[in-house]
C-alpha positions in Angstrom: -72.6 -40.9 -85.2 -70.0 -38.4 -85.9 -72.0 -35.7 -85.1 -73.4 -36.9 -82.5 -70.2 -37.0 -81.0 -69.1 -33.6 -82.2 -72.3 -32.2 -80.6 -71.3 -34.4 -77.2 -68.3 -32.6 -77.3 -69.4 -29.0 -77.5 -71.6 -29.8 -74.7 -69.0 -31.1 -72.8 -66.9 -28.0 -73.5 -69.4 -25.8 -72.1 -70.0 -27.2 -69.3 -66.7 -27.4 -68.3 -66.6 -23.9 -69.4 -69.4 -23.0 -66.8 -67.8 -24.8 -64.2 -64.4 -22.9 -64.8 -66.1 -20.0 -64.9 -68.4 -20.6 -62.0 -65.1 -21.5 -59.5 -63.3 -18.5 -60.8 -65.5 -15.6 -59.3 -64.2 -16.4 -55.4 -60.3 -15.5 -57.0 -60.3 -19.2 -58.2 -62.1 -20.9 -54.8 -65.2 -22.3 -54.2 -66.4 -19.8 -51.8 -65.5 -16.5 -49.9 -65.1 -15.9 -46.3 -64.2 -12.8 -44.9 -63.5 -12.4 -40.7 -64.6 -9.4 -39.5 -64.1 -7.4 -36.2 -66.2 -4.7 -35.2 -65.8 -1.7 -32.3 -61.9 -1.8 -32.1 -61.4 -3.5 -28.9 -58.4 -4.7 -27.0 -59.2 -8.3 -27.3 -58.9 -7.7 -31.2 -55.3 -6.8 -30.9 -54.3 -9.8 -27.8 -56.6 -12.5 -29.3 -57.8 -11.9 -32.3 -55.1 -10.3 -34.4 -52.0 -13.3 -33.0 -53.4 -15.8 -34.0 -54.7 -14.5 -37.7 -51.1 -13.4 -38.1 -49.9 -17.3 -37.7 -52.6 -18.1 -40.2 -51.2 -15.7 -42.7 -55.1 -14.1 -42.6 -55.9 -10.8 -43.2 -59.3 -9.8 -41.2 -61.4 -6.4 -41.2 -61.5 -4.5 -38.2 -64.4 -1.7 -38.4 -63.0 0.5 -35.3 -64.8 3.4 -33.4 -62.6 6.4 -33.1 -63.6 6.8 -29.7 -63.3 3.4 -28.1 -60.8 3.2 -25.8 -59.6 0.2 -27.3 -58.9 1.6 -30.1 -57.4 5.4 -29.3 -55.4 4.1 -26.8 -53.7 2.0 -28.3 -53.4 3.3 -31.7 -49.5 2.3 -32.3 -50.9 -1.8 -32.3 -53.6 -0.3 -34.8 -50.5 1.0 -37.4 -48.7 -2.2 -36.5 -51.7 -4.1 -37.5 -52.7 -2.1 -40.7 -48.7 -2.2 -42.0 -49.2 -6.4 -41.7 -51.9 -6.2 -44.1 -55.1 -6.0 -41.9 -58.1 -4.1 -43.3 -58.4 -1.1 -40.3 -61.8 0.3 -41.5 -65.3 2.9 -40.5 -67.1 2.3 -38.2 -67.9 5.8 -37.5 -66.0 8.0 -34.6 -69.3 7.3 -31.2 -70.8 3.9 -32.5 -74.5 5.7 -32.8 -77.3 3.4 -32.2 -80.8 4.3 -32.9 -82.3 3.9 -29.0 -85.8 4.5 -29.4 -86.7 0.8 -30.1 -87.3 -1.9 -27.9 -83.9 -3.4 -26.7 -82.0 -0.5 -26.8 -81.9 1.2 -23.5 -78.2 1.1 -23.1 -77.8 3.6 -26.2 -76.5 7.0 -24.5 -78.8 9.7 -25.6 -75.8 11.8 -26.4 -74.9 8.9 -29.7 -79.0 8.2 -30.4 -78.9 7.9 -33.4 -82.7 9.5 -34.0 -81.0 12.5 -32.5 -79.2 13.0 -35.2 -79.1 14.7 -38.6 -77.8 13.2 -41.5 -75.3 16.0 -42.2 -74.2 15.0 -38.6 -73.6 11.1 -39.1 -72.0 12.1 -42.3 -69.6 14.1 -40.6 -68.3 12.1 -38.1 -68.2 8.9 -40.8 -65.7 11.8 -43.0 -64.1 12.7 -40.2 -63.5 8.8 -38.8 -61.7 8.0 -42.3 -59.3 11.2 -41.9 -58.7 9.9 -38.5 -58.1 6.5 -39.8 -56.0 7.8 -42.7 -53.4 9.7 -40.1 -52.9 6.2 -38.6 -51.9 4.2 -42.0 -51.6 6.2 -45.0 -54.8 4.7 -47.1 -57.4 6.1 -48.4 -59.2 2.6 -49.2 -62.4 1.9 -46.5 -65.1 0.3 -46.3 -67.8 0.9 -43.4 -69.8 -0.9 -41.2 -73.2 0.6 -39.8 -73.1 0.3 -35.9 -75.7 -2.0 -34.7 -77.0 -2.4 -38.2 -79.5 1.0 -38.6 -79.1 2.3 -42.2 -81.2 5.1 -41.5 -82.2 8.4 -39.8 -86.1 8.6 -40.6 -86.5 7.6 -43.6 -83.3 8.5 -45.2 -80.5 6.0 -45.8 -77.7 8.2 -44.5 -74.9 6.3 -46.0 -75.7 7.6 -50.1 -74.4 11.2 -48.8 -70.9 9.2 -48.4 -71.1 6.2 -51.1 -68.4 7.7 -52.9 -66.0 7.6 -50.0 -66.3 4.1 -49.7 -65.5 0.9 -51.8 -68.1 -0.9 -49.9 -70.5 -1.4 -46.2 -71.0 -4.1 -44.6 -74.5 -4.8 -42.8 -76.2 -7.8 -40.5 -78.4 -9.3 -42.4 -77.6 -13.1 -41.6 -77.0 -14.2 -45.5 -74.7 -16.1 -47.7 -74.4 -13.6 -50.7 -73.9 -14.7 -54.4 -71.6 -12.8 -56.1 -74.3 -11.5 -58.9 -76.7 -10.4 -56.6 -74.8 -9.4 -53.5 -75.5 -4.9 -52.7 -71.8 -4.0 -52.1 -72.9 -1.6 -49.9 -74.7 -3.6 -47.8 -73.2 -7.0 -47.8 -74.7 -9.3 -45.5 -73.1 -11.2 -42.3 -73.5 -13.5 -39.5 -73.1 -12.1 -36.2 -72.1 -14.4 -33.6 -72.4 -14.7 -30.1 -72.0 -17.7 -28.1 -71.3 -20.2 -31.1 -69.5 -23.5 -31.0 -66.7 -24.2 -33.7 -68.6 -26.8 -35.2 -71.5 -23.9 -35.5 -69.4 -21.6 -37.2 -67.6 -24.4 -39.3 -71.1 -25.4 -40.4 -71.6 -22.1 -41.9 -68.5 -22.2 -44.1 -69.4 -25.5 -45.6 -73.2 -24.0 -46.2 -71.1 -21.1 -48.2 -68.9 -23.7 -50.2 -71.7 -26.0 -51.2 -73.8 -22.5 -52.2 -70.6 -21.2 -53.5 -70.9 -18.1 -51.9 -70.0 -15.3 -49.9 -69.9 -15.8 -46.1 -69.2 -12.9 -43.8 -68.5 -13.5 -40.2 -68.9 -10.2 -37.8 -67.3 -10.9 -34.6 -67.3 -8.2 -31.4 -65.6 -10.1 -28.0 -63.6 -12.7 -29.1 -62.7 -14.3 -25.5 -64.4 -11.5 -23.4 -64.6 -7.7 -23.6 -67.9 -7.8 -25.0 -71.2 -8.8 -24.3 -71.7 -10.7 -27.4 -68.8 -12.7 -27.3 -66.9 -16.1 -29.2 -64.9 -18.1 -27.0 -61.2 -18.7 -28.2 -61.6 -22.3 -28.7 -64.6 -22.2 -30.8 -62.3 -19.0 -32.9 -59.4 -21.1 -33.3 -61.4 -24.0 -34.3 -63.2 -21.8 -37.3 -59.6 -20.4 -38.0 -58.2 -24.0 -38.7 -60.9 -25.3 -40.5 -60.8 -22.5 -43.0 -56.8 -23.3 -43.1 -57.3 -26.9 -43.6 -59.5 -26.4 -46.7 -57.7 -22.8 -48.0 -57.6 -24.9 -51.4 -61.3 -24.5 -52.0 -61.7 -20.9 -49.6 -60.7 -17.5 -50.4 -60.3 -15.9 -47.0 -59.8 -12.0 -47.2 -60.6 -8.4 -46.0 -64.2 -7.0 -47.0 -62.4 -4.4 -49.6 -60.6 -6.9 -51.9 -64.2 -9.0 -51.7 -65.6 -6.2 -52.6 -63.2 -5.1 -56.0 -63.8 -8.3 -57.0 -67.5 -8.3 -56.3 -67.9 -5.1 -58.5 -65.2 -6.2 -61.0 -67.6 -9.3 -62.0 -70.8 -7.1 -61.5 -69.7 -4.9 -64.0 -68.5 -7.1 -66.6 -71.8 -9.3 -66.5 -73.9 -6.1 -67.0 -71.7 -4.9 -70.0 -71.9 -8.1 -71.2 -75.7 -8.2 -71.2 -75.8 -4.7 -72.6 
């Protein structure tokens, strides 16, 4: 009997160890969500960025150094960045590969298949110098525009790997921290969903205790894919009302801790 209930005990112990352990990847939550912004438009800085700021939220905002939101307006960008928002690569001319079906808006000039890889690489080096005259930081991450990882068959992003802490890509997913490629971390892009829609995706990540990533373009016009405000806020209070159990933060601190637990698992099984 007494060992019986010695050997209850231990097994109790683990578990409890595995549940500790199991909570404690997401910085102590259930889950991670990370709000993300790409293009660098206006609607970013009058919608978007007021009412994460009353939230106490930090979001990612992947801007292209040529949009007009963004160059015009560069002294809310530095504002933005100095209250703790991640401002982050999404290359300098946004280029698309055109020559699929879909994609007849891409402008020849930014085809992506027009280009060389030297020539993406550039402009992705020469979008973080940009980025680092606006806030100081050397710390990015990137975000391929419109989701293409390649130029032929060469994945142009491992010229510029070590530039980066991490890239985010569009593959609709909820990523688990042991298997989730850091530099290619999936998201959900959303256009047109209802707040209960996108609440429904953070209680998928929470009951899969994983990592959700939202990857937002209008939010309440400005873009053709587009989130209304309502349905914005409505996420943005639901991830408030249960911050106990969510880790909300930018792609780069989800990502240190991503590799951090990557890399001690590995050692561990080495």
């Amino acid at each position: 009997m007494k060992r019986l209930f010695i050997f209850s005990l231990t097994i109790l112990a683990i578990i409890t160890s595995l549940h500790a352990q199991e909570k404690a990847v997401w910085n102590g939550k259930k889950c991670a969500v990370s709000l993300t912004y790409d293009d660098g438009l206006n609607v970013d800085l009058d919608n978007a960025i007021p009412v994460l700021d009353s939230m106490k939220f930090k979001g990612t905002f992947y801007v292209s150094g040529f949009s007009p939101g963004f160059k015009d307006r560069l002294i809310d960008w530095k504002k933005a960045s100095a209250k703790g928002h991640e401002i982050s690569n999404h290359t300098i001319y946004h280029p698309c590969t055109g020559k699929i079906a879909g994609r007849e808006w891409v402008n020849p000039d930014y085809d992506l298949s027009n280009y060389s890889v030297k020539k993406i690489c550039d402009e992705i080096l020469m979008t973080n110098v940009l980025l680092k005259t606006l806030d100081g930081k050397t710390r990015r991450t990137f975000a391929y525009p419109c989701g293409d990882t390649k130029i032929g068959d060469s994945l142009y992003f491992d010229q510029v790997k070590p530039d980066f802490v991490a890239a985010r890509g569009v593959t609709p997913v909820i990523e688990q921290i042991k298997t989730v490629d850091i530099y290619n971390i999936g998201s959900f892009m959303i256009n047109g969903q209802t707040g209960e829609d996108l609440i429904k995706l953070v209680k998928q990540a929470m009951k899969e205790k994983g990592l959700l990533v939202f990857l937002f373009h209008g939010v309440g016009g400005e873009h053709n894919l587009n989130v209304s405000l309502k349905a914005h806020s409505e996420l943005l209070h639901f991830l408030k009302q249960n911050e106990k159990d969510i880790w909300i933060a930018p792609i780069a601190d989800i990502a240190e801790r991503i590799r951090t637990h990557q890399n001690t698992s590995s050692t561990k099984q080495n």
